[in-house]
C-alpha positions in Angstrom: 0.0 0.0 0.0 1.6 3.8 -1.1 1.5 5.6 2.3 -0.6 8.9 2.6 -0.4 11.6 0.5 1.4 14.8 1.4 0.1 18.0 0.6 3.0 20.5 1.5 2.9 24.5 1.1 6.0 26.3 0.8 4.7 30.2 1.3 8.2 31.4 0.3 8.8 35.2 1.3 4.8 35.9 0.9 2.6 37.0 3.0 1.9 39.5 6.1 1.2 38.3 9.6 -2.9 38.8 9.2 -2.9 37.2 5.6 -0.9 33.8 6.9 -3.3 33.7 9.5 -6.6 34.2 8.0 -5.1 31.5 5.6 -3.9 29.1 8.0 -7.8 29.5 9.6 -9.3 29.1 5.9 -7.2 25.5 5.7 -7.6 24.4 9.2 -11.4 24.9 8.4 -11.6 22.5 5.7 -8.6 19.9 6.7 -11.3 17.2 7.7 -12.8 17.2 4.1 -9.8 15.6 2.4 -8.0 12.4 2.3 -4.7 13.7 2.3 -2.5 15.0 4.9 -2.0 19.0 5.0 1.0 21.0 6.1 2.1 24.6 5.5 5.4 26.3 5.6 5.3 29.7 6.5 8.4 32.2 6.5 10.2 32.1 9.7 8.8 34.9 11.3 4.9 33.3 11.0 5.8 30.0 11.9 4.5 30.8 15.2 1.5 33.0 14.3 0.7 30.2 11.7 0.8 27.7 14.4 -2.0 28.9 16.6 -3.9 29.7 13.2 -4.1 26.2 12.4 -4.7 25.1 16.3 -5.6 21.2 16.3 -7.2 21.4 13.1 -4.4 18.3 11.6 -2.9 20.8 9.2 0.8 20.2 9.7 3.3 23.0 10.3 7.0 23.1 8.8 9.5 25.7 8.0 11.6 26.6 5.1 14.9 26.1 6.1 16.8 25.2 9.3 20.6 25.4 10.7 22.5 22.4 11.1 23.9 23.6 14.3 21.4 23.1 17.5 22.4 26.8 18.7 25.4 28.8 18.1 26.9 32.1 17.1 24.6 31.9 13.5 22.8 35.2 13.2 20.0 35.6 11.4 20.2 31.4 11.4 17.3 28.9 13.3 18.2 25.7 14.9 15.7 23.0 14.0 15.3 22.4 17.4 14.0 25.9 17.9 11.1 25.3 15.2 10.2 21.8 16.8 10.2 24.2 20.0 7.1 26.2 17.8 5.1 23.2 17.5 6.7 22.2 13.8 6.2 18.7 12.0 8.7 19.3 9.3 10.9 21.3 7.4 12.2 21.9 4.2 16.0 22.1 3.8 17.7 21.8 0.3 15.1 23.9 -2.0 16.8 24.9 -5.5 16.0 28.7 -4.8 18.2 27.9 -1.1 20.9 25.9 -3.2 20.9 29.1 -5.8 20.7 32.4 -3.6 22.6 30.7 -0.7 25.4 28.2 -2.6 24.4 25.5 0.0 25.6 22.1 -1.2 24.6 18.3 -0.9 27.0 18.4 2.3 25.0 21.0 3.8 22.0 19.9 3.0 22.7 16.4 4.0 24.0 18.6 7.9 20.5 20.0 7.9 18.3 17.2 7.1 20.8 15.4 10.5 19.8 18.6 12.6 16.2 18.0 11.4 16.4 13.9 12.4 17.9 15.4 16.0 15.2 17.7 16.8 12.3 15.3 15.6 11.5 16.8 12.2 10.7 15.6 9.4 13.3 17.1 6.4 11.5 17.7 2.9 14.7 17.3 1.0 14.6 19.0 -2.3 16.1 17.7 -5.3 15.4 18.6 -8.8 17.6 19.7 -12.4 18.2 22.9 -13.9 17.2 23.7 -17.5 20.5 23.6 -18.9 21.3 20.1 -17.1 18.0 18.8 -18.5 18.5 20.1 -21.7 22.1 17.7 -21.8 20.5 14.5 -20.7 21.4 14.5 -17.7 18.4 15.1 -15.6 18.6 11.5 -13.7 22.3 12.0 -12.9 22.2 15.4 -11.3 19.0 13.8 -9.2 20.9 10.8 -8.3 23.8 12.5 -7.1 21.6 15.1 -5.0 19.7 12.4 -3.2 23.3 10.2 -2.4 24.5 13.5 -1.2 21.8 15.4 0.6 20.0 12.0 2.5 21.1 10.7 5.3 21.9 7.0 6.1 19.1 5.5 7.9 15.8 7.4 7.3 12.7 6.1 7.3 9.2 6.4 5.4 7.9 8.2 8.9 11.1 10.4 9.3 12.0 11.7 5.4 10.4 12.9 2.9 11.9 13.8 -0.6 10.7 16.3 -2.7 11.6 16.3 -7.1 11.3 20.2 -7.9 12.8 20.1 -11.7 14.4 24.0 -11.4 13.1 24.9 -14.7 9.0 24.5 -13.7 9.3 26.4 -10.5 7.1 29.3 -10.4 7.3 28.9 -15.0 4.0 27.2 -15.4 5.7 24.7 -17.3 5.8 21.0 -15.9 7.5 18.2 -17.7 5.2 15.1 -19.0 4.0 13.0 -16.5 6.5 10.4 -18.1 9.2 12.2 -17.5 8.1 12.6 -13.9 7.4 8.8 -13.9 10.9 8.3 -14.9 12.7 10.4 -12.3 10.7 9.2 -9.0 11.1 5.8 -10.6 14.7 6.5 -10.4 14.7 8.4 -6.8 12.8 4.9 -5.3 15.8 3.1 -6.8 18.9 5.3 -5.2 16.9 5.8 -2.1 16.8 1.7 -1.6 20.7 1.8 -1.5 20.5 4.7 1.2 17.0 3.7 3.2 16.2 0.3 4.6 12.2 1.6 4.2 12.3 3.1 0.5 8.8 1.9 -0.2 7.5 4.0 2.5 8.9 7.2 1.8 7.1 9.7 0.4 8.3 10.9 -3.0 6.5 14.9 -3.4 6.4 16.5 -6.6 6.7 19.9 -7.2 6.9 22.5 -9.8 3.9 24.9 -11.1 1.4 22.4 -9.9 -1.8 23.8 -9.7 -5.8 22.3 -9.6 -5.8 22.1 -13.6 -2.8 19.7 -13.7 -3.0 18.2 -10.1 -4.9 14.7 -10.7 -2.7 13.7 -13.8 0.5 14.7 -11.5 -0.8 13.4 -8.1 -1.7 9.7 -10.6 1.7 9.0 -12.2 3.5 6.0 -10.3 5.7 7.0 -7.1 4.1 10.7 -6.6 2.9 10.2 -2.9 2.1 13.9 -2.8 3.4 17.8 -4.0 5.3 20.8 -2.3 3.3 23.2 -3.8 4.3 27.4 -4.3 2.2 30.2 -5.7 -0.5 27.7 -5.5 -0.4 27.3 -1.6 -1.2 31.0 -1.6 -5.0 30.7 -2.3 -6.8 28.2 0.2 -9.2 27.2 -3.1 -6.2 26.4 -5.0 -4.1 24.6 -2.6 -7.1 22.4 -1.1 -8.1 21.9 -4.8 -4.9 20.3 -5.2 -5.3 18.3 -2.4 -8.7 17.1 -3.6 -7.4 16.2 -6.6 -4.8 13.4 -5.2 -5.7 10.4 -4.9 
């Protein structure tokens, strides 16, 4: 049996206090009508706000990023113990915009996703190709190397999620075919049985311009157990549209 479905927004650097909040409260309002699991991923600053929003509706809470250390001379920097402190289920560590603005590498991402596994949180480790390395064949590669990098030894299907963001469709409103997606979380199950003892059970998201219009073809292709979803996580229609959408 696939295990749930995961329904993950990540907010970005959008939103004010009152807007997350009122969204949060539109979500946590309809979390009981859908099969899937929920969980939002507010910037830093709202993860708390967010938190109280959402009260014990189900809807998850995560973060965007996390430090590897557990506390430290890091300003500006969170520990991930510090968001499991604000009531946080996961976190996202590894996204391509991170990997871009911030040069973080597999190494660092593979420190986070540890300091995730130490505090109790579930990483959402993002992998996914750029254009350029798409357009040379050599999409399955670059993914292959990310996950052997970025995952840690040992992770479970109830302790890791990994998320395929192909760079090119994020925030573009292009998506690749749902073969091609077929062929790259094929690929991900494969490497992640070399680094996981419970591949089968970890949830494989997939994300990139997903929206309600292409959901159900994306949310049906073979090893999608879910999406991290952006500009779409925005709108509580859209977003729980999506989620309606997977089976």
């Amino acid at each position: 049996m696939a295990p749930r479905a995961l329904i993950a927004g990540n907010w970005k650097m959008n939103l004010d206090r009152a807007a997350g909040e009122a969204l949060a409260k539109a979500l946590a309002a309809e979390a009981a009508a859908v099969s899937v699991e929920l969980a939002v991923c507010p910037p830093a600053v709202y993860v708390a706000s967010v938190g109280v929003a959402l009260g014990s509706s189900g809807v998850a809470l995560g973060a965007q990023d996390c430090h590897a250390a557990a506390s430290g001379a890091h300003t500006g920097d969170t520990a991930a113990e510090m968001l499991a402190d604000l009531g946080c289920t996961y976190v996202i560590v590894g996204h391509s915009e991170r990997r871009a603005d911030h040069g973080e590498s597999d190494a660092t991402v593979h420190a986070k996703a540890e300091a995730a596994r130490r505090a109790g949180l579930v990483p959402i480790i993002c992998v996914g190709e750029t254009e350029a390395e798409r357009d040379a064949g050599r999409t399955l590669d670059v993914v292959e190397g990310q996950v052997r990098g970025s995952v840690p030894q040992g992770l479970t299907g109830a302790t890791l999620v990994i998320a395929y963001e192909p760079v090119w469709a994020i925030g573009t409103g292009r998506t690749p075919t749902a073969d091609d997606v077929a062929t790259v979380h094929a690929h991900i199950r494969k490497v992640l049985g070399e680094v996981s003892g419970d591949a089968a059970n970890v949830r494989l998201l997939y994300g990139g311009s997903v929206k309600p219009a292409n959901a159900a073809e994306l949310m049906a292709v073979a090893n999608v157990n879910g999406a991290l979803v952006g500009g779409a996580s925005l709108k509580a229609g859209d977003f729980l549209g999506i989620a309606k959408a997977t089976p």
